[in-house]
PANUVO-922477 format. One line per field, with one value per residue (C-alpha): x, y, z. Coordinates in steps of 0.001 Angstrom, whole numbers, always signed. Layout:
// residues N
X	X, ...
Y	Y, ...
Z	Z, ...
//
This chain:
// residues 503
X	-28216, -28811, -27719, -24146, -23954, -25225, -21824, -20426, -23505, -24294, -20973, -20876, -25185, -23354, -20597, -23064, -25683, -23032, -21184, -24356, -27448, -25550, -23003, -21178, -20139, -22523, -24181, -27003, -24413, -22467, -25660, -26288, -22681, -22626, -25950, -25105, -21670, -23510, -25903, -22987, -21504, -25164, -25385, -21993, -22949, -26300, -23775, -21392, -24117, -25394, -22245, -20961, -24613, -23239, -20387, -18366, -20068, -19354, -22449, -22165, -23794, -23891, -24212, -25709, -26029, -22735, -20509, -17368, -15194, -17026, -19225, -18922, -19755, -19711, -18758, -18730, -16917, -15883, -12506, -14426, -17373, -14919, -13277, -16370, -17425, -13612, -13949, -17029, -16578, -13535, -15057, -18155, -15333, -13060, -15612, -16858, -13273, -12764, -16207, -14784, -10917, -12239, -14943, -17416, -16619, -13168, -14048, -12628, -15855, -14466, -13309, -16050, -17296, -13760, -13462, -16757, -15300, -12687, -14854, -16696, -13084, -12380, -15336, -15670, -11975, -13539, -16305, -15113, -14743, -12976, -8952, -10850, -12522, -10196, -8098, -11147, -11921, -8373, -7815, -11140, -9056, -6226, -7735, -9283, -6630, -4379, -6948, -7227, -3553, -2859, -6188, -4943, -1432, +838, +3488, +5803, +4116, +2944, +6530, +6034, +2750, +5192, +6643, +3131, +1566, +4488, +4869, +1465, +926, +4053, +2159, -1844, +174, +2336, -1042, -2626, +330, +22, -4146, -2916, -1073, -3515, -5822, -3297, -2420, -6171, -8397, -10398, -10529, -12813, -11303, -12921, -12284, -8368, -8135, -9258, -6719, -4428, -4471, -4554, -1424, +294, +3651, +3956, +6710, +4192, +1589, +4546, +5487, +1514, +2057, +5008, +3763, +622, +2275, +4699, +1773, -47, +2915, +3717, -89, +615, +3886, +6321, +10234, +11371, +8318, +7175, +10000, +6900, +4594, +6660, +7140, +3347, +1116, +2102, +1062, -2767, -4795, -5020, -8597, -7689, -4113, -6506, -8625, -5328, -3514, -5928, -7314, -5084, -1988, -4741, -6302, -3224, -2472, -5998, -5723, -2292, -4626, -7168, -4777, -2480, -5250, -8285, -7008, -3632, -2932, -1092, +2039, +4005, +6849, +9404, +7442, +6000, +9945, +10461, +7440, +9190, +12344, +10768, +8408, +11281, +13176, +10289, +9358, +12801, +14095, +10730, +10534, +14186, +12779, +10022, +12922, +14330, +11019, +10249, +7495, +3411, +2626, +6033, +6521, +3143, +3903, +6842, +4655, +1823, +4890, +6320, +3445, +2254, +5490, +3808, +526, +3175, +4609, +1629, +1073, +4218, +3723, +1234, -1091, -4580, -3629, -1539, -4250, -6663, -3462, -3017, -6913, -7035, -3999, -5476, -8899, -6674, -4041, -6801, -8461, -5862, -3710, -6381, -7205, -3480, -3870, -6994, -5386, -2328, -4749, -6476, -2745, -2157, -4941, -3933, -30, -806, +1662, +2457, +6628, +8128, +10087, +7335, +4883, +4652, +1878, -859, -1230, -1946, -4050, -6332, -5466, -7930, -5733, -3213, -4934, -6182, -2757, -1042, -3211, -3541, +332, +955, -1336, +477, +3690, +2093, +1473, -405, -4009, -4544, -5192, -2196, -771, -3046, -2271, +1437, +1340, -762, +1762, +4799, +3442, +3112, +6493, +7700, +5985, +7084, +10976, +11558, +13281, +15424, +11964, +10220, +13637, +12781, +9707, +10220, +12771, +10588, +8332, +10622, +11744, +7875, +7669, +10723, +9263, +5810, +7362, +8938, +6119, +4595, +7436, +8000, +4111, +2431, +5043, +7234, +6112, +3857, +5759, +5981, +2891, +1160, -1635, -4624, -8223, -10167, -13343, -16130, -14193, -11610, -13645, -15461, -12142, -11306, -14849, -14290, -10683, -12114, -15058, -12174, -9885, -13027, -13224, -9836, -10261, -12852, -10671, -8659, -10316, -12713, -9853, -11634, -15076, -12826, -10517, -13172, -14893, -10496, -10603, -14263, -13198, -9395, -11295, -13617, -10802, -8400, -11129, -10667, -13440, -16416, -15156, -15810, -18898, -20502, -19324, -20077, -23628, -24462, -22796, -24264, -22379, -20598, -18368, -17209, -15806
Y	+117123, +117622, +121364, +120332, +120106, +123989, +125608, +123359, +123814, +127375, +128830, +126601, +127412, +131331, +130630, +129053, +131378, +134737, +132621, +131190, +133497, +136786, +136363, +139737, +142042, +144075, +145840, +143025, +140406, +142020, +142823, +138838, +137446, +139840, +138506, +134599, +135558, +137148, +134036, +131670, +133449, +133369, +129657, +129182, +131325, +129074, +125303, +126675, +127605, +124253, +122738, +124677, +123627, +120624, +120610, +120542, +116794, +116458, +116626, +114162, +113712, +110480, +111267, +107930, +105875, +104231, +102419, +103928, +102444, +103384, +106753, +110130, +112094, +115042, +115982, +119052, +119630, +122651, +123537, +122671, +125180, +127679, +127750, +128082, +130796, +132746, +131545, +132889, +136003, +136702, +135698, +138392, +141260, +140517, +140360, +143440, +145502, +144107, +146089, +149397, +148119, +147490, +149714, +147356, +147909, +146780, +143602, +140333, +138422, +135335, +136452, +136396, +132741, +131808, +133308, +131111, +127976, +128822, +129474, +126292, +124169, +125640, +124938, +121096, +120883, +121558, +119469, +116031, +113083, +110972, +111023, +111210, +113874, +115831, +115481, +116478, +119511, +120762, +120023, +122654, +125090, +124988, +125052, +127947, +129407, +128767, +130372, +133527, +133870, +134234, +136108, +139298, +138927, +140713, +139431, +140877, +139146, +135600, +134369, +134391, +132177, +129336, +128088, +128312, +126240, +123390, +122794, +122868, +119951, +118427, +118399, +117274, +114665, +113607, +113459, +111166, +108828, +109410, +108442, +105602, +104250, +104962, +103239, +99518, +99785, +100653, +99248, +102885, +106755, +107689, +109198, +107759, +104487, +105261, +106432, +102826, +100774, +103603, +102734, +99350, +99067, +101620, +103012, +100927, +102106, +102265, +104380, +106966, +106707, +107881, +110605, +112047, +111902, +113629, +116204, +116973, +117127, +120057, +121779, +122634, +124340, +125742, +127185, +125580, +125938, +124655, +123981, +127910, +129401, +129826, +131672, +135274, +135677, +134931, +136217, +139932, +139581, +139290, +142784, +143456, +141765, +138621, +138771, +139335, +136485, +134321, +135701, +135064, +131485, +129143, +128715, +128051, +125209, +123245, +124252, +123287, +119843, +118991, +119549, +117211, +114322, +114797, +115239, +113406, +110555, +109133, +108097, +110620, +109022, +110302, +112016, +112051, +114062, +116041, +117201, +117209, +119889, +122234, +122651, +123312, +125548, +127442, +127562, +128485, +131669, +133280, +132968, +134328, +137021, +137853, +137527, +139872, +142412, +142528, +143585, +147139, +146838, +146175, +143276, +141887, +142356, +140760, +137974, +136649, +137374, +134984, +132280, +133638, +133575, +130129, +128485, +129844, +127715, +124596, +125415, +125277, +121940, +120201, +120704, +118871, +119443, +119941, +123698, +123985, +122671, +125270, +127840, +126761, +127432, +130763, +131897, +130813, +132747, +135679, +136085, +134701, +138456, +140250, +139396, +139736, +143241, +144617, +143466, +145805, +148151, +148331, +148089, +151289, +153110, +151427, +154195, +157162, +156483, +154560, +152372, +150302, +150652, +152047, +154153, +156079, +156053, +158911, +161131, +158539, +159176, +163145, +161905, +159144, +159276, +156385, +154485, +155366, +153868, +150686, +149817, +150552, +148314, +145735, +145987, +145686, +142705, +140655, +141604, +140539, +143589, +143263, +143504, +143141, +139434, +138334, +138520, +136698, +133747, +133753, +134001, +130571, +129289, +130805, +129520, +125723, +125660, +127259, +124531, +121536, +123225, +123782, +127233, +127566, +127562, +130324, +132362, +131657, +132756, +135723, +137335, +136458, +139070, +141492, +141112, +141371, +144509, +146598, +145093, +146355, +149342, +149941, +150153, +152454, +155082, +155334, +154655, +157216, +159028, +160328, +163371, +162736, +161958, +164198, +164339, +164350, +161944, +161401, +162679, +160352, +159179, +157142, +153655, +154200, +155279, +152054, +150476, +152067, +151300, +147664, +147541, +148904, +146541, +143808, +145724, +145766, +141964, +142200, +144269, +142149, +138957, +140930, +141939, +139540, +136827, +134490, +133734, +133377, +130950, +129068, +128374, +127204, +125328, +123217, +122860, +121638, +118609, +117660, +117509, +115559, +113370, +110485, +108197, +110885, +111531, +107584, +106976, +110159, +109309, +105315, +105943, +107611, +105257, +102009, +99356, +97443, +100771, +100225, +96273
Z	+79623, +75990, +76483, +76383, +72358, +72270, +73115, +69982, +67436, +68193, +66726, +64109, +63261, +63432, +60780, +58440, +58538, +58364, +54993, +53684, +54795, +55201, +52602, +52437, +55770, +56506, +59650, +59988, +59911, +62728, +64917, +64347, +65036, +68239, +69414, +68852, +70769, +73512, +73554, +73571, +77038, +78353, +77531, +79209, +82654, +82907, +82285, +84636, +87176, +86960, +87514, +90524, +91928, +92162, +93383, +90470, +89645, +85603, +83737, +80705, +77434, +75560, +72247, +69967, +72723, +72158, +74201, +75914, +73179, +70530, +71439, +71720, +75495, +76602, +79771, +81642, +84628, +86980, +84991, +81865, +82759, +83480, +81156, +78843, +80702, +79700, +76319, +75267, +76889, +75409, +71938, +72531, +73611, +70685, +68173, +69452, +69209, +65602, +65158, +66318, +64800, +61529, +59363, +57757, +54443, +55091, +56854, +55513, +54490, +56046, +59638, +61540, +60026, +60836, +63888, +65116, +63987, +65887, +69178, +68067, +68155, +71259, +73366, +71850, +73468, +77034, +76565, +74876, +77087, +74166, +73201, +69386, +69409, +71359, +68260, +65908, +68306, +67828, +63973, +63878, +66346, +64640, +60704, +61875, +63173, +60622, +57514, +60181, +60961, +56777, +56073, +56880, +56112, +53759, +51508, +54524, +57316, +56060, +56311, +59921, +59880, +58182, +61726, +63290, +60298, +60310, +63955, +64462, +62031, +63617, +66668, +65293, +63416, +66861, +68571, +66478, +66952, +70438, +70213, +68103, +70763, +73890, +71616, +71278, +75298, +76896, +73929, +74146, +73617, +76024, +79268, +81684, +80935, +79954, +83290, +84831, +82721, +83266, +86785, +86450, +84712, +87555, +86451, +83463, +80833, +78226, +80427, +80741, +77257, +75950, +78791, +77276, +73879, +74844, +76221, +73830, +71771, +74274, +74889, +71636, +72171, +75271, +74323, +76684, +76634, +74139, +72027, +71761, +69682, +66660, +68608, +69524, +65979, +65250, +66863, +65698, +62614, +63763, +64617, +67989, +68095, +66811, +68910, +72340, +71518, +70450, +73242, +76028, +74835, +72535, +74821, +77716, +75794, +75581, +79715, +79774, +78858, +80596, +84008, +82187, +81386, +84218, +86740, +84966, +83040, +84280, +87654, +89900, +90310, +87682, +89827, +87195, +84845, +87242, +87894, +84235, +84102, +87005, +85115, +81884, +83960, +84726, +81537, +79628, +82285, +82335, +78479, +77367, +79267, +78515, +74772, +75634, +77421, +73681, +71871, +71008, +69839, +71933, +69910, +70262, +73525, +74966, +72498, +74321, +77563, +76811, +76792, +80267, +82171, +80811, +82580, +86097, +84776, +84130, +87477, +89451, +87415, +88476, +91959, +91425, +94874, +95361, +96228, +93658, +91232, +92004, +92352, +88431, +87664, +89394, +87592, +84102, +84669, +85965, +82718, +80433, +80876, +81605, +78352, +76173, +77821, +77379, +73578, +73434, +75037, +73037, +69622, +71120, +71337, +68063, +66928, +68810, +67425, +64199, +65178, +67817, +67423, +70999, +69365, +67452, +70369, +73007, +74373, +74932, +78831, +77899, +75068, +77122, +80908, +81257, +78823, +80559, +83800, +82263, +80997, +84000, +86419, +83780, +83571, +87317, +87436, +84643, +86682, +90343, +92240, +95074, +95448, +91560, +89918, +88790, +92767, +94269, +91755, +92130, +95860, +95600, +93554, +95230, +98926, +97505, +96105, +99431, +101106, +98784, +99144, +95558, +96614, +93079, +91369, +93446, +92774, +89228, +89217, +91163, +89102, +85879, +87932, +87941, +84710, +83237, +85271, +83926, +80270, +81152, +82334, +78978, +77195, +80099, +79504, +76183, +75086, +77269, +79806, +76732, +74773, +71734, +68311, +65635, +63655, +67288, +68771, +67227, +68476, +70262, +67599, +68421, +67695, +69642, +72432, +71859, +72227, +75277, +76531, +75601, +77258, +80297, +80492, +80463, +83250, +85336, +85633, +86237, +89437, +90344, +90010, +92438, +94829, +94577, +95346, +97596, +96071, +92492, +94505, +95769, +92286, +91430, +94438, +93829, +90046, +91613, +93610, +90679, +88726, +90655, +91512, +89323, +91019, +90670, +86957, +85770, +88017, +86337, +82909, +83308, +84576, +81278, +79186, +80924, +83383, +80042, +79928, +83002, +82229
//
């Protein structure tokens, strides 16, 4: 399945040829860079479709013809083509806002090279079957990441990438400490074949210790309580197109591969963490929504948001269920869209104000009643309002915590629902129900009816999420067995690498 390396060489091909061929921004760069991104989602639809063909069986790559100890695979699964399928769509929509955001002869030269890199990091995290490159794909994330974050950034603002930059490194240098040690217990990197000494040596101190490292490690990426006090602060220093596509993806790599160690690699036994998770799942739901409560201003506020609504992801987790699994998955494909669409939508109102400060907002719902709309049913969703996306997920989640008796935690999440919708709800009233500041609203021009366009497009698949529950859930639940299914995972991996892999 030699197609698996595409998703991996085709942004990185991009960055080359926009730093390299292209050089400066211009509108033929652009027109290229949008067309590779719209060929990367294509690529990603046609892997996933292959996939969910069967059954949610892995497809694998050997790359080299290596042996498990020593090789690099690929392997693509049903959560893996998933979450392809988010990524790259997300990349193509963001990359399309900046267009409208930013006027071409403004453009950083080295965003949109960086900004494939970064797409390129991110997909290689989905695909690798190896503890190595796992670490390789997320030292090209987070480089990425890092040069994009300060890029931009005035004297004012950079001060705020510091914390991002340090326990980030913290956590790539924790995690290859943590490969280190896989590496003296199982003799290997590759997954599949951790997972068989894994369960060999059952609930061995040592298994649990490489658990706990790894995810340390991933929840400092995914932003869990209290590992996430660098991202609030952060993220609103990047525009509103970079913030969506940060917003939306980057805490969901690290939830991402929790489900893949936790579900793929080690055995299922681990009760203690799972419990561990809960509580932290908790924690990390209510004091960051209380954080986002505090916030006055868009960026701020759905900052401390991405953070809330990752603990219901770590909740789902720690139950630990095959219902809760695919619970987990739904929810991630649900707030993956719908985060990144209230970013958009608040960088559109960012136009309309020029600013994106509560208190100098007003008048957008007069200005752009289908603003107005978008935010408000993107807003309800992220909150849990019934039929919209972000329901559907937590009454999954809530009805397998209900059923496994952890009653405190349901409370928990609950009231972090109501608490996201009275913080949603500020930005509703003082954003578009007050009257417009003084110096009035701007007039709606061609980019930010592009935005709006864009935003839309994004609310769309929202509604379809939706109301399209079932068919969504039953992609969550297929992708939920594959993944817990440890057996199916090796034979598919082992069969490509040769019998001695197995041994």
């Amino acid at each position: 399945m030699n197609s698996l390396i595409w998703p991996f060489l085709l942004p990185i091909l991009t960055a080359l040829a926009c730093s390299l061929a292209f050089g400066l921004p211009g509108v033929g760069r652009r027109v290229f860079v949008a067309l590779s991104a719209a060929a990367q989602f294509v690529l990603a639809l046609f892997l996933a479709v292959r996939t969910f063909q069967g059954e949610g069986v892995p497809l694998v790559l050997n790359i080299g013809g290596w042996s498990a100890s020593l090789g690099i695979v690929l392997v693509l699964d049903g959560l893996a083509a998933i979450m392809l399928c988010l990524a790259t769509f997300i990349s193509l929509i963001c990359i399309l806002f900046s267009y409208a955001e930013t006027p071409v002869r403004f453009e950083q030269p080295l965003r949109l090279p960086l900004m494939q890199l970064l797409v390129a990091g991110i997909n290689l995290t989905f695909l690798t079957g190896d503890l190595f490159n796992l670490f390789v794909a997320f030292e090209i994330m987070l480089v990425a990441s890092y040069a994009l974050l300060t890029l931009e950034a005035n004297d004012q603002d950079i001060k705020e990438a510091f914390p991002y930059l340090a326990v980030n490194i913290f956590g790539s240098a924790l995690f290859l400490s943590a490969a280190g040690l896989a590496y003296a217990l199982f003799g290997t990197l590759n997954m599949a074949h951790i997972a068989v000494r894994a369960a060999e040596m059952g609930d061995a101190f040592s298994v649990k210790l490489v658990v706990v490292l790894l995810l340390v490690v991933f929840g400092i990426k995914a932003g869990i309580f209290p590992l996430y006090y660098w991202l609030p602060n952060s993220y609103p220093i990047l525009s509103f197109s970079l913030g969506a596509f940060y917003s939306g993806l980057l805490t969901k790599v690290g939830v991402y591969v929790i489900l893949r160690m936790l579900c793929t690699v080690f055995p299922h036994t681990l009760d203690g963490i799972y419990g561990m998770l809960s509580w932290l799942a908790g924690l990390t739901m209510l004091l960051a929504v209380l954080g986002a409560l505090s916030r006055d201003f868009i960026r701020g506020i759905l900052s401390f948001h991405i953070v809330s609504q990752i603990g219901y992801m770590v909740l789902a987790i720690a139950f630990f269920t095959p219902l809760a699994i695919a619970a987990c998955i739904f929810y991630v494909i649900h707030h993956i869209i719908v985060k990144s669409s209230l970013y958009l939508i608040g960088g559109t109102g960012l136009f309309y104000n020029r600013s994106d400060s509560l208190a100098r907002m007003g008048g957008l719902a007069a200005a752009s009643p289908w603003l107005a709309a978008l935010f408000l049913l993107q807003a309800l969703s992220l909150a849990g309002i019934p039929p919209l996306s972000g329901f559907w997920g937590k009454y999954l989640i809530f009805a397998t915590g209900l059923e496994g008796g952890r009653y405190w935690l349901v409370g928990a999440a609950v009231l972090a629902s109501i608490l996201t919708l009275i913080s949603m709800l500020k930005i509703w009233l003082a954003a578009f129900w007050q009257p417009a500041p003084e110096g009035g609203v701007s007039k709606p021009t061609p980019p930010i009816r592009a935005m709006t366009v864009l935003a839309g497009v994004m609310t769309c698949v929202s509604l379809g999420i939706g109301f399209g529950a079932e068919p969504v859930f039953r992609l969550s639940r297929v992708a939920a067995e594959s993944l817990m299914n440890q057996s199916q995972y090796q034979e598919a991996v082992f069969s490509r690498l040769g019998k001695e892999a197995g041994q």
